[in-house]
C-alpha positions in Angstrom: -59.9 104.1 -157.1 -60.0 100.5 -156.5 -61.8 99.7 -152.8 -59.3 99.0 -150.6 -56.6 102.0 -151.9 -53.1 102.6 -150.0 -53.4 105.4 -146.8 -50.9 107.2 -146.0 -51.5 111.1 -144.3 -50.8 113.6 -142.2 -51.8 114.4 -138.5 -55.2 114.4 -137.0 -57.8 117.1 -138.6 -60.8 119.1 -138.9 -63.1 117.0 -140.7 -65.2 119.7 -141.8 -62.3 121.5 -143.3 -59.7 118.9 -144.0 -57.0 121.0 -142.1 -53.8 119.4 -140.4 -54.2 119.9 -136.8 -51.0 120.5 -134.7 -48.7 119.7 -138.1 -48.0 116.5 -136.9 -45.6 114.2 -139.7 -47.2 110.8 -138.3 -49.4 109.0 -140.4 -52.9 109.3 -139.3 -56.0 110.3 -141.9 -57.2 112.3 -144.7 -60.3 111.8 -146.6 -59.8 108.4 -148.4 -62.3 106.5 -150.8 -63.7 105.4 -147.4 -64.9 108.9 -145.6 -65.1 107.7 -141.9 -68.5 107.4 -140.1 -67.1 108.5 -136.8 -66.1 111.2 -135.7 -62.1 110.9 -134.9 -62.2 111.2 -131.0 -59.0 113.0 -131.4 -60.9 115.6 -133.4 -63.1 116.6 -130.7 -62.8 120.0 -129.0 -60.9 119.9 -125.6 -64.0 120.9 -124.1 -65.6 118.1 -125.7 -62.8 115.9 -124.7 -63.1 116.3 -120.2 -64.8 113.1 -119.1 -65.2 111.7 -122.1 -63.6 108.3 -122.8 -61.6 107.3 -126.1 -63.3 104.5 -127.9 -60.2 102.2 -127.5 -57.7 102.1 -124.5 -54.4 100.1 -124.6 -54.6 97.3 -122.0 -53.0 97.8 -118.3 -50.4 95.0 -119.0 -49.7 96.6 -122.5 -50.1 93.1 -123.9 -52.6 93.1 -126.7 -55.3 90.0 -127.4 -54.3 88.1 -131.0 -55.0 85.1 -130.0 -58.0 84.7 -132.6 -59.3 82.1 -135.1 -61.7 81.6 -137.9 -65.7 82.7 -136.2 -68.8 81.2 -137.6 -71.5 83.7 -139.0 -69.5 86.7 -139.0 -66.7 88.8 -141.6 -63.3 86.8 -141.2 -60.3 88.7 -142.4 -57.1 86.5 -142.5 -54.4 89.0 -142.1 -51.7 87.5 -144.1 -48.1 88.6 -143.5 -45.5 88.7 -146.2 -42.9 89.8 -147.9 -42.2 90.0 -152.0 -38.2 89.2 -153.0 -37.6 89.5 -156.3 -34.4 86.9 -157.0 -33.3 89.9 -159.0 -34.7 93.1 -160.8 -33.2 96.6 -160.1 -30.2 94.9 -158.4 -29.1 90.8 -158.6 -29.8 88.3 -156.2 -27.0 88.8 -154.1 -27.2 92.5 -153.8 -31.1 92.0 -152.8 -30.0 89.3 -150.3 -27.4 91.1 -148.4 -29.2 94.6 -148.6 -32.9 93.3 -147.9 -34.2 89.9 -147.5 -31.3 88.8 -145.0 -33.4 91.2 -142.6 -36.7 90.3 -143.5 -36.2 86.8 -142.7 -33.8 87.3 -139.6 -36.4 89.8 -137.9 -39.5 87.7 -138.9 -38.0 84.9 -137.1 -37.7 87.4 -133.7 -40.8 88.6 -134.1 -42.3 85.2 -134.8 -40.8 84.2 -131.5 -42.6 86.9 -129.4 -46.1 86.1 -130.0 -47.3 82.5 -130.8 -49.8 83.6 -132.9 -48.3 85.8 -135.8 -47.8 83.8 -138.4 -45.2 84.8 -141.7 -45.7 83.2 -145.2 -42.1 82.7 -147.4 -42.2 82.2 -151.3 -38.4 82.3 -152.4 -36.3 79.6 -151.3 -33.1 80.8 -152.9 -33.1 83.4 -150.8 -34.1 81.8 -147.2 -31.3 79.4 -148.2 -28.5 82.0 -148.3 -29.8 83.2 -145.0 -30.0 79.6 -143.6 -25.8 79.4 -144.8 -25.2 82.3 -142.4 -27.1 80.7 -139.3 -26.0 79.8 -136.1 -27.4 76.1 -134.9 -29.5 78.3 -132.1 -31.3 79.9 -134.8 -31.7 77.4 -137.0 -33.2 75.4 -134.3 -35.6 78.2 -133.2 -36.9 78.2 -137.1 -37.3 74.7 -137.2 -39.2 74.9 -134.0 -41.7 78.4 -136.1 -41.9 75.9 -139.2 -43.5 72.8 -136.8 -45.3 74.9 -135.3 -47.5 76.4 -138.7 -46.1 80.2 -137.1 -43.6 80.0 -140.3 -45.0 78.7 -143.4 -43.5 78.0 -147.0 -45.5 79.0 -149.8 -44.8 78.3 -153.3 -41.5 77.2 -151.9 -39.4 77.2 -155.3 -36.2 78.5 -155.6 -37.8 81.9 -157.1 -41.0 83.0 -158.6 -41.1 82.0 -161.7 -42.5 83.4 -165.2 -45.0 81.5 -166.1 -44.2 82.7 -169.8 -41.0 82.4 -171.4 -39.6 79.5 -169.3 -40.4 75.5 -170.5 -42.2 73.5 -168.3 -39.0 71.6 -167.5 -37.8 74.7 -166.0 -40.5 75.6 -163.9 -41.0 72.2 -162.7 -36.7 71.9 -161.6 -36.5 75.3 -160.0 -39.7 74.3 -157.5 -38.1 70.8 -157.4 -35.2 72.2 -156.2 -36.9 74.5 -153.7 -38.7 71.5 -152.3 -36.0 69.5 -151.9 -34.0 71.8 -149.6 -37.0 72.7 -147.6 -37.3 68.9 -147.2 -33.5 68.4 -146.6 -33.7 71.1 -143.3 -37.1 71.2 -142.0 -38.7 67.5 -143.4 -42.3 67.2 -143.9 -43.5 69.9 -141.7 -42.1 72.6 -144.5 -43.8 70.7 -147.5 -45.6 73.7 -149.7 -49.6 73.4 -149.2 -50.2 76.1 -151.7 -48.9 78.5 -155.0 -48.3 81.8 -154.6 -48.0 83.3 -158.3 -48.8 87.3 -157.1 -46.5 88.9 -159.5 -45.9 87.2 -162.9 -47.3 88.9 -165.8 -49.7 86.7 -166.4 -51.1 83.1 -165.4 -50.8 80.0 -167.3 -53.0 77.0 -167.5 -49.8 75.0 -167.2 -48.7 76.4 -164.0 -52.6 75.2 -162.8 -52.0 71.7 -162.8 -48.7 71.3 -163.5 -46.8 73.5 -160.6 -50.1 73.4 -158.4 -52.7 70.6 -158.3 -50.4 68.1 -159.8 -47.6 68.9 -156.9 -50.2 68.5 -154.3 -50.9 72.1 -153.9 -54.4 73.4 -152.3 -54.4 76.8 -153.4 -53.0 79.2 -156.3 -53.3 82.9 -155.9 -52.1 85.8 -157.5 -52.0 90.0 -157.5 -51.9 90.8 -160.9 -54.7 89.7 -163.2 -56.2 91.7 -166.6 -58.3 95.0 -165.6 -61.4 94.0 -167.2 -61.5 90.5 -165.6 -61.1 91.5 -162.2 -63.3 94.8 -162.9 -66.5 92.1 -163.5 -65.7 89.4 -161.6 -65.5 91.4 -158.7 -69.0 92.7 -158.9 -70.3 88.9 -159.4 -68.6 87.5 -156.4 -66.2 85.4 -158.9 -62.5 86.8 -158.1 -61.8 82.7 -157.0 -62.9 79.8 -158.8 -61.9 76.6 -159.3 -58.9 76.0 -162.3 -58.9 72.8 -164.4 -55.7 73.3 -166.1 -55.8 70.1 -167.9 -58.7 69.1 -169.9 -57.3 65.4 -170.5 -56.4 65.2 -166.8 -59.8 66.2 -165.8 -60.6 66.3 -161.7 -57.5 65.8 -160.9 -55.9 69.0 -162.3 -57.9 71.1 -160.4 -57.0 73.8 -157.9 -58.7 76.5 -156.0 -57.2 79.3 -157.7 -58.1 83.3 -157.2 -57.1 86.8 -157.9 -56.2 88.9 -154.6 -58.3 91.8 -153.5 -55.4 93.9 -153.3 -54.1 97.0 -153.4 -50.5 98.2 -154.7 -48.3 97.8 -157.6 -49.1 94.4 -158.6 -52.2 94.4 -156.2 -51.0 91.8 -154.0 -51.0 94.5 -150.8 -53.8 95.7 -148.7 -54.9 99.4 -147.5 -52.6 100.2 -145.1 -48.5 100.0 -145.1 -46.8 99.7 -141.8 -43.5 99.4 -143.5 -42.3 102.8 -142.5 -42.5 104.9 -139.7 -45.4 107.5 -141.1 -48.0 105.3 -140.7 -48.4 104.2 -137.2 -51.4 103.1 -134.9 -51.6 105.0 -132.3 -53.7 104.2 -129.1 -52.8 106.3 -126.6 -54.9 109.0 -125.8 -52.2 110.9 -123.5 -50.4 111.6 -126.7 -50.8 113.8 -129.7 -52.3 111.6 -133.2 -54.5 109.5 -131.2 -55.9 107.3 -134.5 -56.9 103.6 -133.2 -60.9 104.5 -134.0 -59.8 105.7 -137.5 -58.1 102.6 -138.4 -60.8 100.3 -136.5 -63.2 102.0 -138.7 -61.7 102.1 -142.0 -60.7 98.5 -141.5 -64.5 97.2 -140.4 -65.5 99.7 -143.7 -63.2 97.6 -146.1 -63.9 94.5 -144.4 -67.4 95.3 -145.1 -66.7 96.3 -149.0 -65.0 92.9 -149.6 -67.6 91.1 -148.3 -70.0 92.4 -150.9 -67.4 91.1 -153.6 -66.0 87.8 -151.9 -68.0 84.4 -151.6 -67.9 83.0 -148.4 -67.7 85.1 -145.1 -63.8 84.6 -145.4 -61.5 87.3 -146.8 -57.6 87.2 -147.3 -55.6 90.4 -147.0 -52.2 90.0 -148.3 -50.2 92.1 -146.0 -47.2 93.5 -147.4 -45.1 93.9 -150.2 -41.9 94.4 -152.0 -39.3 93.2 -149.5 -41.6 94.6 -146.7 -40.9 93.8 -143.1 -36.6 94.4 -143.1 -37.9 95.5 -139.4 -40.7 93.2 -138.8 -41.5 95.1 -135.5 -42.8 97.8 -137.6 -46.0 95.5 -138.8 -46.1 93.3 -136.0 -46.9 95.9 -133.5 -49.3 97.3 -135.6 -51.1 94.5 -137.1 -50.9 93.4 -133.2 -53.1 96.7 -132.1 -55.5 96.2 -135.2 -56.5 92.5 -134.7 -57.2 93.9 -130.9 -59.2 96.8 -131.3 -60.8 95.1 -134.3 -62.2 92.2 -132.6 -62.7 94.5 -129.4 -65.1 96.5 -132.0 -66.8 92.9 -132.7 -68.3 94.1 -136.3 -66.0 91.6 -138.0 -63.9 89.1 -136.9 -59.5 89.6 -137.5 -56.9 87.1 -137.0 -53.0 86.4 -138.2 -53.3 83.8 -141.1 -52.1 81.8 -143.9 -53.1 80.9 -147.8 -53.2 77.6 -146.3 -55.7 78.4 -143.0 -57.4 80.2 -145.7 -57.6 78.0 -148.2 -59.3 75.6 -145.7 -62.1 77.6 -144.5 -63.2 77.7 -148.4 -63.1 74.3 -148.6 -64.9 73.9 -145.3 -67.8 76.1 -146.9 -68.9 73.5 -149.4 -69.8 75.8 -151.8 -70.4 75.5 -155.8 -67.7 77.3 -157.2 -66.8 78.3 -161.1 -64.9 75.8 -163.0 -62.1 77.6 -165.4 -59.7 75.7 -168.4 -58.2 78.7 -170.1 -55.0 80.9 -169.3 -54.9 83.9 -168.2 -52.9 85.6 -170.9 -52.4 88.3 -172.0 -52.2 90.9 -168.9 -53.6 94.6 -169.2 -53.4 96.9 -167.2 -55.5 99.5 -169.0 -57.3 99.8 -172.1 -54.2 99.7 -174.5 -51.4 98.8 -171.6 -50.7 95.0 -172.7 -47.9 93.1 -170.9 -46.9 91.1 -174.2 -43.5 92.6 -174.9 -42.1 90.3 -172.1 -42.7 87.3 -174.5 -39.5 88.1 -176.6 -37.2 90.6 -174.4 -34.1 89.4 -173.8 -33.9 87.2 -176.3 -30.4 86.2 -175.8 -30.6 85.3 -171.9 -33.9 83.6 -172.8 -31.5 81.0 -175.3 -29.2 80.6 -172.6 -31.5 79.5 -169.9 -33.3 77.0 -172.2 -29.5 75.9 -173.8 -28.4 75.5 -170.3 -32.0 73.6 -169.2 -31.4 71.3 -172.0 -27.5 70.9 -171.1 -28.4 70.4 -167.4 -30.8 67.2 -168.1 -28.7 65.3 -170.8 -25.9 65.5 -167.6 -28.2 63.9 -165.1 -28.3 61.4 -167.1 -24.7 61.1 -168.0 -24.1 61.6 -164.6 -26.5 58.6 -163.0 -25.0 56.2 -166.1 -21.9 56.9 -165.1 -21.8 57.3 -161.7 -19.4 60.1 -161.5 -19.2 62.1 -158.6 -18.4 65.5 -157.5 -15.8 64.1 -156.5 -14.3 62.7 -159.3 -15.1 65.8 -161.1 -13.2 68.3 -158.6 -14.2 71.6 -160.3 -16.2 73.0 -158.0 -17.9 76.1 -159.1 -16.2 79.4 -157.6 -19.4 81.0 -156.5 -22.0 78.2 -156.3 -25.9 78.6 -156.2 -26.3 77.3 -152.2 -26.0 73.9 -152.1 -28.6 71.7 -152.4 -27.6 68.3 -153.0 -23.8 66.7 -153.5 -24.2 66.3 -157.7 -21.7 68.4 -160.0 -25.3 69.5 -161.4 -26.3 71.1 -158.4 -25.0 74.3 -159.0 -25.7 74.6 -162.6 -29.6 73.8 -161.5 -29.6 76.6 -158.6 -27.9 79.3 -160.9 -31.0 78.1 -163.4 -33.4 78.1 -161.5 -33.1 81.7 -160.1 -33.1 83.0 -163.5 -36.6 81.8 -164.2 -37.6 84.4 -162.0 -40.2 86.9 -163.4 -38.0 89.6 -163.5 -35.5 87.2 -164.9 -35.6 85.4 -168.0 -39.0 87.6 -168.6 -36.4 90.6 -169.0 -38.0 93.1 -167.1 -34.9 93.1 -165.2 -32.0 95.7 -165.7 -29.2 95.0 -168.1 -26.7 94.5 -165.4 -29.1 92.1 -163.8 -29.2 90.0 -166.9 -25.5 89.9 -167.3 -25.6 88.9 -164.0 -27.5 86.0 -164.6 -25.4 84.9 -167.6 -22.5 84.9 -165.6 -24.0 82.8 -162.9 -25.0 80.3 -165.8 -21.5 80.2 -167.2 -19.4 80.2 -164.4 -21.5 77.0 -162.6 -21.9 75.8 -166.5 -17.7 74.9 -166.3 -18.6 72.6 -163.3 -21.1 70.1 -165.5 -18.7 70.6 -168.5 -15.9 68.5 -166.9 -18.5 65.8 -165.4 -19.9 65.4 -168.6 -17.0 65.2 -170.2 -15.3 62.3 -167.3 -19.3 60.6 -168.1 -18.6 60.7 -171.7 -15.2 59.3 -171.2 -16.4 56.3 -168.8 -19.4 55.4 -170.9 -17.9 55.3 -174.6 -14.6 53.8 -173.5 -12.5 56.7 -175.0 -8.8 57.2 -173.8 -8.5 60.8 -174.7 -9.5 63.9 -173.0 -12.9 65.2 -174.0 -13.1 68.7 -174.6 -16.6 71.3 -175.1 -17.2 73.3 -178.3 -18.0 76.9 -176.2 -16.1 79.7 -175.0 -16.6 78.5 -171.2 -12.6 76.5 -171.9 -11.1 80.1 -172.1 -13.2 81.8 -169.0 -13.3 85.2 -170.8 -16.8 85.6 -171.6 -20.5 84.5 -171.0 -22.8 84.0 -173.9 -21.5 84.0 -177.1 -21.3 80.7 -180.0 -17.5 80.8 -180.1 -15.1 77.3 -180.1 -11.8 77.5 -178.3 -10.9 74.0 -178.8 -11.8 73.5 -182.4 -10.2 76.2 -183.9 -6.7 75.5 -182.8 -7.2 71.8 -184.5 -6.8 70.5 -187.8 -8.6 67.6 -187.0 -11.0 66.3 -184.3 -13.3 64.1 -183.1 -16.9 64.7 -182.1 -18.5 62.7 -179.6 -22.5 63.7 -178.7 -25.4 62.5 -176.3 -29.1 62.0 -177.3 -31.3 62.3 -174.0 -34.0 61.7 -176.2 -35.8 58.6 -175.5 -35.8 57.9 -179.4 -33.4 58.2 -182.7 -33.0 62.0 -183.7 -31.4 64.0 -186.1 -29.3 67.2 -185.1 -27.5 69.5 -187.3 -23.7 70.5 -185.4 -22.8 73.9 -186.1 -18.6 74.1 -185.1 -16.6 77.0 -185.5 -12.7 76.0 -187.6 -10.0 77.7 -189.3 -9.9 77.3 -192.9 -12.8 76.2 -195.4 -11.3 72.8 -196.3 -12.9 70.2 -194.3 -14.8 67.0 -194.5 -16.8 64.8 -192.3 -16.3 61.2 -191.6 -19.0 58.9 -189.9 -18.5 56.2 -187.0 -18.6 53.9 -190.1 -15.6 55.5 -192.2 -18.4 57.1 -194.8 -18.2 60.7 -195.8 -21.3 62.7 -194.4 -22.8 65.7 -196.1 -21.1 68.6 -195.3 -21.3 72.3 -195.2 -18.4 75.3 -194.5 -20.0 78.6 -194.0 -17.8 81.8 -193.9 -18.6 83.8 -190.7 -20.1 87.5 -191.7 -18.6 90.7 -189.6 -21.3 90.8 -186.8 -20.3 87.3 -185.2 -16.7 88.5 -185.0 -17.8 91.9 -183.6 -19.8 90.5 -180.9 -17.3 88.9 -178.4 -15.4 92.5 -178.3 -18.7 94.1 -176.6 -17.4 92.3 -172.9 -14.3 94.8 -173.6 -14.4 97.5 -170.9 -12.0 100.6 -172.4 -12.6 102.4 -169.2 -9.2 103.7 -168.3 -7.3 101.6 -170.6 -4.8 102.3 -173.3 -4.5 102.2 -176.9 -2.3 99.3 -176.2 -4.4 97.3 -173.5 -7.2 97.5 -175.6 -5.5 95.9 -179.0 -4.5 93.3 -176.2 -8.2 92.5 -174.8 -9.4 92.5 -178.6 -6.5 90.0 -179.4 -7.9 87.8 -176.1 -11.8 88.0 -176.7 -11.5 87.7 -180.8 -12.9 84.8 -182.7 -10.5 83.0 -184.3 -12.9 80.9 -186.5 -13.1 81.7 -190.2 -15.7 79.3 -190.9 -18.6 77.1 -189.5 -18.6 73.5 -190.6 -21.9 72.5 -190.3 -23.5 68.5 -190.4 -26.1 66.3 -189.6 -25.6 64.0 -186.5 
C-alpha cells in the first residue's frame, strides 16, 4: 500500500486483539500501514484510566490554536484544502453545479469567514461563476474581501480542467483565458492564478509546462496522477518535484516548478484521512466514548515523518480533499482545525492551513539544486499493463466538434473586430448561455467550449449523455456566432443578400451531424468563405444538394473543377439516431423521420 493510504474504521479497540470495543460506528482506528506507537489512551483499562490524564485536552474556551506558519528546522506540512469538480463526468455541468459544487463553494466561503486562517484553493471557474450568478451583493462582497485577503485562492483558474491530450493548444490556452478574464472582471488583480493545478488529467504534457504554466506567469504545476513506475523511483530518490523546461527553444524562460503529489486516493491527489463524512471524526473529549485525538496526532507525525524521507526540502504539501469534497465544509474545517492543534501542541512537526502558492514559496526560498525535465509525461499506467491511451481517440465525434467549433470561434473574432458588429446588432442571444463573461456574440460559444475541454470531456471518459450534453451546448450557443458572422460577412464583402450557413444548426433539430438545410432546397447559390489564415490557402468545400447536375463558377466567371458524390446509406441513417420512439406511434415516428431526414442526394465537392 502506498504510504500515506485512506483510514477509515471502527470504534476504539484492543490492540492486542484487534477487537471493536463498545461497537461504536464512529470512525476511529484499525491497524493501518502505520501500526501506532502509542498506546490509544482510550484503550487503557478503567483502572488504568483513574488519575491519569489524556494526552490532549480541548481548550477551556473551546477555541482551537491555527494560527501557524512555515517553522525553520523542523517537518512543515501545508495542509491544503480543496475540492475536485469535474465540469462534467457521471452527470453534466449543470447537474454537478446545482447538486454539488453550489455547496462546496457557498459553505467554504462560511467557513472561510469563521477563522482567518483556513485558507480554500478553487480550480474550476465555470463553476464558481454559476455560483457568483446566484449571489447576493453581501456575499459577493464578503468573497471579495476572502480573495484579498489570500484566505480564498484561485488556482489554475480556467474555466475547467483541461485534457492535456486531445484538445489543441488554442483550446487550452481560450478556456484558461476565459477563466482569467472573469476572475479579473470580479475580483481584479488580487485573484490572478499564481499556480497550475493539473491533479487529474490522464497524463501531463510538455505543452501545458510552458505554455499553460510558466509562459502565463504561473509559479507552480502539480498534479495527482503520474505513471506507477515513475513515481515508484522517484519517490525513493527524493525527485517526485523537479524543475520542467517545456520548451527547449524557449529555454529558461519555460520553466516551472512542477511535481507529482504524495497522495492518496483515486487519482492520488488526497491525503490519509477523509473528513468528508461523518464516520471519520476527531474526537478529543475524553468524557465521551471514541476518544481518538492521540491516534490521529500519531499517525499524522508517522506520515509526516514517511514523507520527509521522500520529499526535498523540510516542506510537504498535503492535498486535502477530493471529488467535490467539502458540500459541508464544517465537516473538515473542524477537524483539520483540532489536528493543526494537537499537532503543533505535540511539536514533532510543524502543521498549518496552506496553499500551492505558500508552498510553492518555501521551495523557492530553499535555494536548492533541483532536476531539470523536457519530456512529457505520456503515456499514464496505472499498473504493469493498465495504459491510459484509449482516451486519445474516444469520442471521436465530439472530439471533431470541439476542434470544428475552436476553429469556427476564432475566424468570428476576427470577423467580428473587422466588422465591428455587436451583440447587439446580432440579437440572437443564446437560450442557455455559458455565464457571461464578456458582451461579444462569441462569448457563449467560447464558455460552452471551453467546458468541454474538460478531462472528462472531450477526453471521453465521460458518459454518453454527458457528451450529448456537450454537443448540445456547442450547437445551441454555435446559432449565436452563426448570425454575427453572417451580419460580419455581409458588412465586410458589401453583399445585399442574406447570408445563410451550410449546417443543420438553421433547422434546430439536431447537434452534430454534416447535413445542409439551406443548400438543398436551392438550385443555385452563392458561396461566400473566410481565411483566418495569415497566408493564401487552399480548402476543399464539401456541400450537400439535390440532384447530380452541377457546376462551379469562380469570382472570375471561370469554371472550377468540380466533383458530385452520391451519398451512401450510413450518412442518411445517421440523423434518424436523435429520434426518440419512446411512446410514440407508427405515425409520429414516419413524421420525426420525415423532419430529421437528409434531403441531399449528392455532395458537390471544390477547391476554394
Amino acid at each position: 500500500m502506498r504510504v500515506g493510504a485512506l483510514l477509515t474504521w471502527y470504534a476504539s479497540c484492543d490492540m492486542m486483539q484487534a477487537r471493536p470495543e463498545m461497537g461504536a460506528d464512529i470512525g476511529v482506528f484499525k491497524k493501518t500501514d502505520k501500526p501506532l506507537t502509542i498506546q490509544p489512551w482510550s484503550s487503557l483499562p478503567p483502572h488504568e484510566k483513574h488519575g491519569v490524564e489524556p494526552p490532549y485536552k480541548p481548550p477551556a474556551d473551546r477555541i482551537y490554536n491555527t494560527k501557524a506558519g512555515p517553522v525553520e528546522g523542523k517537518i512543515n506540512v501545508h495542509i491544503v484544502p480543496h475540492s475536485h469538480d469535474d465540469t462534467g463526468w457521471q452527470v453534466t455541468v449543470d447537474q454537478y453545479f446545482f447538486n454539488e459544487v453550489y455547496y462546496v463553494v457557498d459553505t467554504v466561503v462560511e467557513r472561510l469567514r469563521d477563522d482567518p486562517n483556513r485558507r480554500f484553493m478553487f480550480v474550476e471557474t465555470a463553476f464558481f461563476a454559476r455560483w457568483w450568478d446566484e449571489q447576493p451583493d453581501w456575499k459577493r462582497n464578503v468573497t471579495r474581501t476572502l480573495v484579498e485577503e489570500g484566505r480564498l485562492e484561485f488556482i489554475n483558474g480556467g474555466w475547467c480542467m483541461h485534457d492535456e491530450a486531445s484538445p489543441h493548444y488554442v483550446e487550452m490556452v481560450d478556456q484558461t483565458t476565459r477563466g482569467h478574464q472573469f476572475l479579473l472582471k470580479n475580483f481584479g488583480e488580487h485573484a490572478i492564478p499564481r499556480g497550475t493545478w493539473q491533479i487529474d488529467p490522464f497524463g501531463h504534457s510538455s505543452t501545458n509546462a510552458w505554455l499553460l504554466s510558466a509562459e502565463a506567469g504561473m509559479q507552480s504545476l502539480f498534479w495527482g496522477r503520474t505513471d506507477f513506475q515513475d513515481f515508484n523511483v522517484r519517490k525513493e530518490q527524493k525527485r517526485l518535484e523537479w524543475i520542467w523546461q517545456g520548451s527547449q527553444s524557449m529555454g529558461s524562460s519555460s520553466r516551472v516548478f512542477a511535481g507529482e503529489l504524495y497522495g492518496t486516493g483515486g487519482g492520488g491527489y488526497s491525503s490519509w484521512f477523509d473528513f468528508d463524512n461523518s464516520n471519520n471524526q476527531v474526537q478529543d473529549n475524553p468524557e465521551r466514548h471514541d476518544y481518538n485525538v492521540d491516534q490521529y496526532v500519531d499517525q499524522f507525525i508517522q506520515h509526516a515523518m514517511a514523507q520527509a524521507a521522500d520529499t526535498q526540502t523540510d516542506h510537504q504539501l498535503w492535498a486535502s480533499g477530493t471529488d467535490f469534497n467539502y458540500q459541508n465544509a464544517e465537516h473538515w474545517y473542524h477537524n483539520l482545525d483540532k489536528l493543526i492543534h494537537y499537532v503543533n501542541q505535540n511539536g514533532t512537526v510543524n502543521a498549518f492551513y496552506s496553499t500551492p502558492t505558500v508552498y510553492t514559496a518555501q521551495k523557492y526560498k530553499a535555494n536548492e539544486e533541483w532536476e531539470v525535465r523536457q519530456d512529457d509525461i505520456f503515456p499514464l499506467a496505472d499498473a504493469a499493463h493498465n495504459y491510459w491511451t484509449g482516451y486519445f481517440t474516444s469520442r471521436p465525434t465530439l472530439k471533431r466538434q470541439v476542434r470544428a467549433a475552436s476553429n469556427f470561434l476564432n475566424a468570428a473574432r476576427q470577423l467580428e473586430v473587422l466588422s465591428g458588429v455587436t451583440k447587439k446588432d446580432v440579437d440572437a442571444p443564446t437560450t442557455r448561455p455559458s455565464p457571461v463573461v464578456g458582451d461579444s456574440w462569441t462569448d457563449s460559444l467560447e464558455g460552452t467550449i471551453g467546458v468541454a475541454t474538460h478531462h472528462d470531456g472531450m477526453s471521453g471518459t465521460e458518459r454518453q449523455d454527458v457528451s450529448n450534453d456537450y454537443a448540445q451546448r456547442i450547437s445551441e450557443s454555435h446559432n449565436e456566432v452563426e448570425v454575427g458572422v453572417a451580419l460580419s460577412l455581409k458588412k465586410l464583402a458589401g453583399i445585399d443578400a442574406d447570408l445563410k450557413h451550410c449546417n443543420c444548426n438553421t433547422a434546430g433539430n439536431c447537434l452534430n451531424m454534416s447535413v445542409c438545410a439551406f443548400t438543398v432546397s436551392q438550385e443555385e447559390f452563392s458561396v461566400a468563405a473566410w481565411n483566418p489564415l495569415g497566408q493564401k490557402t487552399v480548402s476543399v468545400a464539401r456541400l450537400p444538394v439535390v440532384g447530380s447536375s452541377w457546376g462551379v463558377t469562380g469570382p472570375d466567371g471561370q469554371a472550377v473543377a468540380s466533383q458530385v458524390i452520391a451519398i451512401d446509406n450510413r450518412t442518411y441513417e445517421l440523423p434518424l439516431l436523435y429520434i426518440n420512439y419512446y411512446n410514440l406511434s407508427d405515425k409520429e415516428v414516419e413524421e420525426q423521420k420525415a423532419a430529421l431526414a437528409n434531403k441531399a442526394t449528392h455532395i458537390l465537392t471544390f477547391p476554394m
